[in-house]
N, C-alpha and C positions, 0 to 999 in steps of 0.2 A: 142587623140584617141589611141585605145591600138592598139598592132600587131598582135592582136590571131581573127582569124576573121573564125564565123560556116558557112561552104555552106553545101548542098548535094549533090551528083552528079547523073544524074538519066539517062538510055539510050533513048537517042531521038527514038530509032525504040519502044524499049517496050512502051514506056509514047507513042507516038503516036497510037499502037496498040489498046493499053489500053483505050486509049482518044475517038478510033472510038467504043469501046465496050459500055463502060460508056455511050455514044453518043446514040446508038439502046437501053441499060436500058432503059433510061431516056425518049427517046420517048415512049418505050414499057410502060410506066406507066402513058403517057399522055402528059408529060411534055415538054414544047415548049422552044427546046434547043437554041431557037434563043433570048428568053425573055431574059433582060438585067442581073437579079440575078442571070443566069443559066450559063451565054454563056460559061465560064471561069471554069462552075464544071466536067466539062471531063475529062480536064488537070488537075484540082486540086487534083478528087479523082484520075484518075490514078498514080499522085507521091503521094498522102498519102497511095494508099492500096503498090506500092512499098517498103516505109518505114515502114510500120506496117510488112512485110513479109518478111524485110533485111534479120532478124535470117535467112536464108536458106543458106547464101550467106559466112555466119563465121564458125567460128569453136571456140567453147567456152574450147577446151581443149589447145588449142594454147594459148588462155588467159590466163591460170592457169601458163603453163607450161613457159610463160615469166615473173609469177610474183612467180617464187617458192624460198624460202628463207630458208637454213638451219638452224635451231634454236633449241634449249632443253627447250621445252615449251611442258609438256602433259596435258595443263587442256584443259578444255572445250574454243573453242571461238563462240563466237553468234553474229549473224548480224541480229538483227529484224528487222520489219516495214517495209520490201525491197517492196517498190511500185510497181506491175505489171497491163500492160496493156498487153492485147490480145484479139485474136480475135478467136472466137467458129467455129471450121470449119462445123459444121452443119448449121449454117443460118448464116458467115461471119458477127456476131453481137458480139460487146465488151465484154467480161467478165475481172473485175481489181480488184484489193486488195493488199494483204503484201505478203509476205514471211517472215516464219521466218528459218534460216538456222544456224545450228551448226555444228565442227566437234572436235574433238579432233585429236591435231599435233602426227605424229608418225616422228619426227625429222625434217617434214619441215612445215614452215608456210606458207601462201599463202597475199599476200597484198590484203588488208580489199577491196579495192574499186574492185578488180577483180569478188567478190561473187557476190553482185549484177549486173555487166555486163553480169555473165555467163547467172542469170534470165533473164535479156534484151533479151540474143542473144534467147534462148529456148520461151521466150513469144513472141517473134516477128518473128511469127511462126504462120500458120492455126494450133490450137490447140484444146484438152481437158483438162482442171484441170488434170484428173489423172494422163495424160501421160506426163503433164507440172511439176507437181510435181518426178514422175519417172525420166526424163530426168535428172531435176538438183540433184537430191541425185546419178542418176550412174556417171555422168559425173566427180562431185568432187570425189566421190569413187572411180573410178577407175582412176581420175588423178593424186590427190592427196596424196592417198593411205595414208589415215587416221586411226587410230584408230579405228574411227566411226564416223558416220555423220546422222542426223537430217537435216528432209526439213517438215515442215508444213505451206500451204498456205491456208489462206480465200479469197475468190473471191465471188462477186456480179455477175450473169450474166443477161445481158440484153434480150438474150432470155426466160428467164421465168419474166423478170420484165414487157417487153416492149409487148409482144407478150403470146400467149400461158397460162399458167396457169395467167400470171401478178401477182406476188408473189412479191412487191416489198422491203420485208425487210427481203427475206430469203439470208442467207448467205452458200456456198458450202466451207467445211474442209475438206484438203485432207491430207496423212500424208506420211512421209516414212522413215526406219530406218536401219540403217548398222551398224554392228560392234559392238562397247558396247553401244551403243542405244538400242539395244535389248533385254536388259537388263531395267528390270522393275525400279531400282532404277536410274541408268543414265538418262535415256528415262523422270523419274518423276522429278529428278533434273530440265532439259529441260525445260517441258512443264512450270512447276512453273516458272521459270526465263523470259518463255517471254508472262506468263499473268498476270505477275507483272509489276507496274511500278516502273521501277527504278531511275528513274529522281529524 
C-alpha cells in the first residue's frame, strides 16, 4: 500500500446546512427522503455541489505564480483537450468539454500541469462559457505576462440537451485572444494546431 492517500475535507456546519436544504428539495419534489436509495442523498449532494464550487475558495493566480520558471523559449506552447466540468449558474446543470489554451513565453515559462488546474479552479465555479472562457485568457495574461495567449473552449450543455430546446448534439465555441493572437496569422497558426491531430 502506497503513502499518498486522496480525502476531501468538507465543513460539518455547511455539509450539514446543505444536507437540511437538499432535504426540503427533495421532499418539495415528492420524494420520500426516508426511502432506502435516498436517505444518504443530502449528505451526498451537499459534499458534491461543495466540490463542484471549491473554485471560489482558490486563487488560480497563486498557481501560476508558484510554478513560474525563467526560460528563452518564445514559440508558441499549447495544452489541448484540457477536460472541463462545470456547472451553468442558470439552472445549476453540467455543461463539459476541452479547452484548448496557448501562449507564447515573454521570458518565463509556466509548468505544463499548472494550465489546466487554473481551468479546474475557474470551472469549478457557478458559471457561463463566455465568462469561463474570459476568466482563463485574463488570469494567464495578466499572470503570466505573455506575449500573447489563446483560450478556446467546446462545451456540451445540459440545459439545452436535458431540458429546454433538447438539442442533444449541439456543441457551444467560445474564444478569446491577447497579444499576437490577435493577429490573423498567429491566431491561424493556433487554430490549425489544435484541429489537427497530431498523434
Amino acid at each position: 500500500m502506497g503513502s499518498y492517500n486522496f480525502f476531501e475535507e468538507y465543513s460539518e456546519q455547511v455539509t450539514d446546512d446543505l444536507k437540511d436544504q437538499y432535504s426540503k428539495i427533495l421532499k418539495g419534489v415528492g420524494e420520500d427522503v426516508e426511502r432506502e436509495g435516498i436517505v444518504k442523498t443530502p449528505e451526498r449532494a451537499a459534499k458534491a455541489i461543495q466540490f463542484l464550487t471549491s473554485g471560489h475558495c482558490q486563487d488560480p493566480a497563486e498557481i501560476l505564480n508558484g510554478a513560474m520558471f525563467a526560460e528563452d523559449y518564445n514559440d508558441m506552447v499549447i495544452i489541448k483537450d484540457i477536460e472541463l466540468y462545470s456547472l451553468c449558474e442558470h439552472h445549476i446543470l453540467p455543461f463539459f468539454g476541452k479547452a484548448h489554451i496557448a501562449y507564447i513565453p515573454d521570458g518565463h515559462i509556466v509548468g505544463l500541469s499548472k494550465i489546466p488546474r487554473v481551468v479546474d479552479v475557474f470551472a469549478r465555479r457557478l458559471q457561463v462559457q463566455e465568462r469561463l472562457t474570459h476568466d482563463i485568457l485574463e488570469c494567464i495574461n495578466d499572470t503570466l505576462k505573455p506575449k500573447g495567449v489563446a483560450v478556446v473552449i467546446e462545451a456540451s450543455h445540459m440545459c439545452m440537451m436535458m431540458r429546454g430546446v433538447q438539442k442533444q448534439n449541439s456543441v457551444t465555441t467560445t474564444s478569446g485572444f491577447r497579444g499576437q493572437f490577435e493577429k490573423i496569422e498567429t491566431r491561424s497558426e493556433f487554430l490549425k494546431l489544435i484541429s489537427n491531430d497530431l498523434s
